[in-house]
Every structure is written in structure tokens, then in C-alpha cells.
N, C-alpha and C positions, 0 to 999 in steps of 0.2 A: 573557777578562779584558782592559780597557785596560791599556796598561803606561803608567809615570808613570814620569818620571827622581826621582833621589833629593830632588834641590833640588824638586821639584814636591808630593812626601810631607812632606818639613821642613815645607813651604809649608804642607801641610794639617795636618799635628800643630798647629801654631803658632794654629790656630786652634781647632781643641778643646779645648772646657773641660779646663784641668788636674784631674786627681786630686789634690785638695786634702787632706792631713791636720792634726790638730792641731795636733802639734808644729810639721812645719814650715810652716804659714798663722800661726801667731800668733808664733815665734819666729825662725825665721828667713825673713824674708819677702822680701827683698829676693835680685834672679836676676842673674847677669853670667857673658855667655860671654867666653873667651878665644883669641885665638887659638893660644895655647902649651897643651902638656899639662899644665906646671908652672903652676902658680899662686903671685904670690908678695901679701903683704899683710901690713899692719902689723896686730899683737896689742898691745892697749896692759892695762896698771893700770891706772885713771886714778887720779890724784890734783888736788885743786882746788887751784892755786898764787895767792895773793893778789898784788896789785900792790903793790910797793915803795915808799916816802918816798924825798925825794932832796931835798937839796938846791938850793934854787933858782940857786945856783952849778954846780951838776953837772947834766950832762947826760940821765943816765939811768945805770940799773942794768940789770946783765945778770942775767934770771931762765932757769932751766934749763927747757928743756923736758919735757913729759910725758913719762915714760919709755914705751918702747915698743920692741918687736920684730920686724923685719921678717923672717917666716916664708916660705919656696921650699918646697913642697908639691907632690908629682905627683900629680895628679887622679885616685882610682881608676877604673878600667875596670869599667861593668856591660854586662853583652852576652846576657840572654837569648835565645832564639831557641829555632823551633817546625818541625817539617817535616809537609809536605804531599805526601802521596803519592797514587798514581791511586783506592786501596783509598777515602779522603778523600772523593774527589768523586764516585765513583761510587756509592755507598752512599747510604742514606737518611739524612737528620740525626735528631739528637735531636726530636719532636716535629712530624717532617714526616710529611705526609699519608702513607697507603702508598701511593695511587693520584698522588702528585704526577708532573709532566711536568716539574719543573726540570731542565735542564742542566746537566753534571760544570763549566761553566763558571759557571754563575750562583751553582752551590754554592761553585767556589774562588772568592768574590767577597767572599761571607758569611764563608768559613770565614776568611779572611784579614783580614777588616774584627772578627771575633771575635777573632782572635790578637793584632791591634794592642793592641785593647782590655786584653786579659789581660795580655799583655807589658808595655804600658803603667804597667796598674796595680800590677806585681810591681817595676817599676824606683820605684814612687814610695812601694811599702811600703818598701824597699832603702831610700831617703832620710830616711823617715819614721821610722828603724831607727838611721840612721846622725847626725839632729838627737838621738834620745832618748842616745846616746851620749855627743856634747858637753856635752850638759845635765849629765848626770849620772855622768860619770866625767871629762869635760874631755880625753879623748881617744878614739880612734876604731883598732882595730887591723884591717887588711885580711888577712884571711888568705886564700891558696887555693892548700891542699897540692898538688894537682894538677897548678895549674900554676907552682910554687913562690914563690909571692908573702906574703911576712911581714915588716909595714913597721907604725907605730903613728905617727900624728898626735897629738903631745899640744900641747894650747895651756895647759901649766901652770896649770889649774885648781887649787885649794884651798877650795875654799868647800863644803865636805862636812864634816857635824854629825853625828856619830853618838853619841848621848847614851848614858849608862853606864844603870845597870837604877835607882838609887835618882832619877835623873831623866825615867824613863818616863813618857809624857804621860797612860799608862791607869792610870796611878794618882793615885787621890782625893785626894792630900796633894800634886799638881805642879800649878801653874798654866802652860801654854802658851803664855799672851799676854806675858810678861816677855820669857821665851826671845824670842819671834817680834818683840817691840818692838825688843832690843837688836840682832838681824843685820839689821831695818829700818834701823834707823839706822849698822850699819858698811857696810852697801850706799852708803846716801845720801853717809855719809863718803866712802869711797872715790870716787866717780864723780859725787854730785850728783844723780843720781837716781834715785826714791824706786820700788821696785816695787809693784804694781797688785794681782797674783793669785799665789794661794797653791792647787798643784795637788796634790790627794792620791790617792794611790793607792786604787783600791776598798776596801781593809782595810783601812787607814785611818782613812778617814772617820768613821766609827762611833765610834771609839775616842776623835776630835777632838769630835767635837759633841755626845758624850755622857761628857765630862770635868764634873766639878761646878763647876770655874771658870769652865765654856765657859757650862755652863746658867745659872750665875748671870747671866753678863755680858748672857745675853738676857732678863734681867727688865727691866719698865720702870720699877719703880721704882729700877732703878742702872744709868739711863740709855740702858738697852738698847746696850751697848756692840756684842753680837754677833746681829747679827739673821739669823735663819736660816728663808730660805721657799723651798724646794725646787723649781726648774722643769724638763723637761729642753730641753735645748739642740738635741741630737744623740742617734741611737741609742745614742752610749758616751761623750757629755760632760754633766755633770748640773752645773747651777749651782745650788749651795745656799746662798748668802748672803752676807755683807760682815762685816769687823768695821770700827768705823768708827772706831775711833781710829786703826787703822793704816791705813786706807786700801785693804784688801787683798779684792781679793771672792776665795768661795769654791767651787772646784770639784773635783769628782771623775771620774775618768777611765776608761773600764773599757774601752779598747780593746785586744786583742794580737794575738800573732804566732806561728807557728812560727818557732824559732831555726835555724841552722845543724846543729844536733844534732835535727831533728825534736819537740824539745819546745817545750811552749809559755808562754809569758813575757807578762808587761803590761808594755804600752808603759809604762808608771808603773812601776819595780820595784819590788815586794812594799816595801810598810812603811815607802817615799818620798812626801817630799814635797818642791815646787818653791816657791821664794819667786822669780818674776823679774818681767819688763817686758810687759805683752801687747803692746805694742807691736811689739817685737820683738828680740833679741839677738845679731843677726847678721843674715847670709846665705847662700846658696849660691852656690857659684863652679863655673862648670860649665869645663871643659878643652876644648883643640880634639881632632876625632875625624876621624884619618887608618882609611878604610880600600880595600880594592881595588876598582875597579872599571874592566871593561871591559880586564882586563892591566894600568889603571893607577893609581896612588895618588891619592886626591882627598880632600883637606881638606873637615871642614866646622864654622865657629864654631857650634854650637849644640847646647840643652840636648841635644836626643834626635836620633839619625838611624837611619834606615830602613836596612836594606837586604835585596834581595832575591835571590837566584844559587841554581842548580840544579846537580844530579849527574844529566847524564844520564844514565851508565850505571845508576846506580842509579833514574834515573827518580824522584828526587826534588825537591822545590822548600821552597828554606830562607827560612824570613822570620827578621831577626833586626832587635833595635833595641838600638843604643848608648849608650848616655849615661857622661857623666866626671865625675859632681857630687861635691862636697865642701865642706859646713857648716862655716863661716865665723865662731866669734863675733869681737863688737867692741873690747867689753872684757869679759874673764874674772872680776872683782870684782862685774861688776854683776850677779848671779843668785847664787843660792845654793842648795843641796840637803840637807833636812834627814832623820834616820830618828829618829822620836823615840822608837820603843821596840827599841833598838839595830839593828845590818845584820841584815838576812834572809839564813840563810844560801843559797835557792832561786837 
């Protein structure tokens, strides 16, 4: 196997296609390493402050600025990693010839070019875990008993609707689109701008688009306010239509994950839905990643870093990859999360 220095692997991550997910491609899209572990960044409310009258005697008025918070955050640590032993490379792979001639060398090549990949994508489900959290609780708790880590990222979210049972959206006497007009417009209030997409949980859906105020709004003769024509997108993002008076197109999301506790969860929580920006509402802030090498400690600014170190005596070889990210929103007013037929208790 070539050996490559760490900066030479950076070099080559940086070039393959990221593992892109929903959450974090459409919401928090924007990437920034730093050189510190700590990250620090203003959290703002927004509020729209109008310009004052003044007398053409007087010089000017003093207007207050946006309120806002500047938040110091340590970047969680993700560090899975995979070992490779001689049993590894000496053995047949999955789906290799029985009669092949490859070499325990050609195999650790493969086997390691497969680990990246896996590791890779286990660090970017971790992130994709860790935007659906912001969204929708407005904080992020890092737990790991093991190695005694219990710390909680909150950026004082409040924009969580959780509707009482005589205002459940699956019943025939509630109209939906009042509700969804009037936190359009306390979004807009607050911040000035107007959200795009309205993301619902698989269970959902159903519930929404086969409301009788929803079916009404898709007649044409009342203007076809909610027009619903189903494509998919993605394996697990289905775009089902627009209502056009708010502006809002319509998707449903059906991706998950195993939790920390081995069960399994949607990336949408049961019985949620998302009013934000496709634009975007943040970003990730990645921390700098100190670790050993060669007896000596070596910095590196960036998203992921490699590294590679063996047990002789054990005659093993560890691949592990780094990363320090931590979701970013901009301002915490401008999204909002609704459960229209009250919290799920799952």
C-alpha cells in the first residue's frame, strides 16, 4: 500500500463528492473551518428597525441595534474508526472470485478505500442528526457516557406549535391554511423574510392533503389556491405541490436513522412539520482537529482528517476519521416547527 501523509488524504477527502443530506444541503448550507476548537458566533432575533425623522436642525438619532448574542461553543468531537487486521487481507472479500490472485496488499487498499467511504458517511449521517436537532428542538445535547461528555447547545429556539386536539388539522371542522398564513407572516415580521417550504413528516402528509379545506383549496373553481401534483425528488424526498397564496411548496420526507438507543426514528419526527427558508438557515462550523502524530501533536483546520497508526504487538492497523462540526442557525425566529395533531409521544 502507498503511504500518504495526513495533509495529502485532507487533500484527497476535499475532493470527493461530499455526502450530501437534506437537512443539511438545503438548510444549512454554508461550511467554515476554524482554527480554534471553540467556536464563537453571533445568534441574532431579528427585528426590522425603521429609520427615524429628525429634524433638519438636528443631526441624527441614535437607533439601537439588532439584538443579538454572541455564543463560545466547543465543537463536538466525532472520531469513528475501523481496524484492519492480517485475518482482513488475507481472506477472500465479499464477492471475490474463489480462484482470485489478489494480494493481502491490493486487498488492504480496497478494504481501506471502503472504510473511508463508510466512516465518511456515518460522520455525515452524525451531522445530518445533529441540523435535524437545531430545526426542531433549537438545541443539540452531546452526550457520551463513556467517555463522560454531557454538555447541551441551546440557541433559544421557541417557534414550536404544538396544537391542543379541538385544533387538530385531521379534523373535518379545522382549516390549516389560517394557522400556516398567520406564523408566515410572524416569520416575515420578525426577520423580513418570507419562508418557501413546508416539510412534513411521512404521517403527515396524508392527514394534510386530505383535509377537506385542503381539497377544497385545490378546486379551480376557488382559484386553485393549493395545487397538488406529486413527483419524487429523491429515494426519501417527495415533492407534492405549492399553496400559492402562501408561497410555500410542499414536501414530504421519509428518510431515518438508528438512534443512540438502537431504535429507529425519521429524520422528520413523527407528526412534524417544518415552515423554513430552502435557502438556508445557518451553517456548519467545523473546529480545529489536534491529534498525534509521529510522538507529535499536529493541527489541522479542516472539515474531516484522516488518520492512520498501528498496534504492532497486536498486529493491527487503525484507520480513524475526525471531524468537529457544529450547526449554526442565523437567526432562530426565522423557521418554525409545527405538530398539528398534538407531540408524538415516539
Amino acid at each position: 500500500m502507498a503511504e500518504y501523509t495526513t495533509r495529502e488524504m485532507i487533500d484527497a477527502i476535499e475532493v470527493n463528492p461530499p455526502v450530501r443530506n437534506f437537512l443539511t444541503k438545503w438548510f444549512f448550507p454554508v461550511e467554515r473551518t476554524h482554527v480554534t476548537e471553540k467556536v464563537e458566533f453571533d445568534v441574532k432575533k431579528g427585528k426590522r428597525i425603521m429609520a427615524p425623522f429628525v429634524s433638519p436642525r438636528v443631526g441624527g438619532k441614535v437607533i439601537t441595534r439588532n439584538g443579538f448574542q454572541t455564543k463560545e461553543f466547543s465543537t463536538p468531537r466525532i472520531a469513528p474508526e475501523r481496524e484492519l487486521t492480517i485475518d482482513d487481507i488475507s481472506k477472500r472479500a465479499l464477492g471475490e472470485n474463489v480462484y482470485s490472485r489478489r494480494t493481502p496488499s491490493e486487498r488492504e487498499d480496497e478494504l481501506l478505500a471502503t472504510d473511508y467511504r463508510e466512516l465518511d458517511e456515518s460522520v455525515q449521517r452524525r451531522v445530518e442528526w445533529m441540523c435535524r436537532q437545531i430545526l426542531f428542538e433549537g438545541k443539540l445535547d452531546v452526550v457520551d457516557v463513556e467517555a463522560g461528555v454531557d454538555v447541551q447547545v441551546d440557541y433559544g429556539f421557541t417557534n414550536i406549535f404544538v396544537l391542543t386536539s379541538d385544533n387538530y388539522w385531521s379534523l373535518s371542522t379545522v382549516n390549516p391554511l389560517p394557522f400556516l398564513k398567520e406564523k408566515r407572516r410572524k416569520i416575515i415580521k420578525e426577520t423580513g423574510k418570507a419562508p418557501d417550504v413546508l416539510i412534513f413528516a411521512s404521517d403527515l402528509i396524508d392527514v394534510f392533503i386530505q383535509n377537506p379545506f385542503i381539497v377544497k383549496s385545490m378546486d379551480i373553481r376557488h382559484l386553485q389556491n393549493v395545487e397538488i401534483k406529486p413527483r419524487i425528488v429523491d429515494d426519501a424526498l417527495t415533492y407534492y405541490g405549492k399553496i400559492a397564496e402562501l408561497g410555500l411548496e410542499i414536501y414530504a420526507y421519509d428518510e431515518f436513522f438508528l438512534n443512540d438507543d438502537g431504535e429507529e426514528e425519521g429524520i422528520i419526527p413523527a407528526g412534524a412539520c417544518l415552515m423554513a427558508h430552502s435557502g438556508g438557515e445557518g451553517g456548519i462550523e467545523y473546529g480545529l482537529i489536534t491529534q498525534l502524530e509521529d510522538k507529535k501533536f499536529h493541527s489541522y483546520e479542516a472539515k474531516q482528517v484522516p488518520k492512520i497508526y498501528c498496534d504492532e504487538k497486536s498486529e493491527v492497523k487503525m484507520f480513524r476519521l475526525t471531524s468537529r462540526p457544529l450547526p449554526r442557525p442565523t437567526d432562530v425566529e426565522s423557521w418554525c416547527v409545527i405538530y398539528p395533531n398534538g407531540q408524538s409521544n415516539e
